[in-house]
C-alpha positions, -999 to 999 in steps of 0.1 A, spaced: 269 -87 201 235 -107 210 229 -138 221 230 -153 187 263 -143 183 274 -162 216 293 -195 221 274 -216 248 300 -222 275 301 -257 274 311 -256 237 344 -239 250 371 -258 259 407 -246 271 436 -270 260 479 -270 267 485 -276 236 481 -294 201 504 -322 193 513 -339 158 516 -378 159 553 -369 159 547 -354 196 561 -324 183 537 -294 194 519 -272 168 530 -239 182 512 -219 156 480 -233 172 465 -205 196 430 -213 194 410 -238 171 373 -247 161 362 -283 159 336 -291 132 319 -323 127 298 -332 92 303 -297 82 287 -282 115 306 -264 147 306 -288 177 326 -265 202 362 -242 201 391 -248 218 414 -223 232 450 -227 244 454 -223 279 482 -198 274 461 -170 259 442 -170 292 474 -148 308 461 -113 289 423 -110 287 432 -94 252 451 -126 237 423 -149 253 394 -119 237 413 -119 203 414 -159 200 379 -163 210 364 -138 189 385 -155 158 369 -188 170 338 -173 176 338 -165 138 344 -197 124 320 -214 150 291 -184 139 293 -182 99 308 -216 96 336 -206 76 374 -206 72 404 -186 72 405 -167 40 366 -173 38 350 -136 28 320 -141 56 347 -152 83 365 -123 71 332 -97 71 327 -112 106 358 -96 124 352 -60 104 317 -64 113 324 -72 150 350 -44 156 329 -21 141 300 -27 166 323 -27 189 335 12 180 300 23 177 294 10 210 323 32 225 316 60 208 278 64 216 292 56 255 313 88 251 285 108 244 261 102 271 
C-alpha cells in the first residue's frame, strides 16, 4: 500500500450514525463513501467501528476501495481491490518472517 493508494485525512470523516427522513437509523450503515458528479469527495466512517482497530481497519479499507477504483459493491475492480489488498498484505508478512 503506497501513497496512491491512501485516503488524505481530511477526506475521512467519523459520523454516529445515518438517519432516513423517517429518523429511523440505517443500522446496516458501518461506513460509507460520498461521491459527487461521479468522483469520490471523502468517506465516512461510523464512530462505533473506532472500538476494535480491526472493525475501524476493515471499514476503511472497504471505503478505501470504493474511494480508489471508483466503483461499487458488486463492481469486479472494487472486488479485485480487497483480494489484491490482502494479498500484499500476506506477502508483506511472509517476507517479514523470513528475515
Amino acid at each position: 500500500f503506497g501513497r496512491k493508494d491512501a485516503i488524505p485525512l481530511d477526506k475521512v470523516r467519523i459520523y454516529e450514525g445515518m438517519y432516513f427522513p423517517s429518523g429511523r437509523e440505517a443500522e446496516s450503515s458501518e461506513g460509507i463513501t460520498f461521491f459527487e458528479k461521479g468522483e469520490p469527495t471523502g468517506i465516512g466512517i461510523k464512530r462505533s467501528m473506532l472500538r476494535k482497530r480491526e472493525d475501524f481497519a476493515a471499514t476503511y479499507f472497504h471505503e478505501a476501495g470504493h474511494y480508489l477504483t471508483k466503483k461499487f459493491d458488486g463492481d469486479r475492480e472494487h472486488t479485485d481491490f480487497g483480494y489484491e489488498g490482502m494479498a500484499r498484505l500476506a506477502w508483506k508478512m511472509m517476507d517479514r518472517k523470513r528475515k
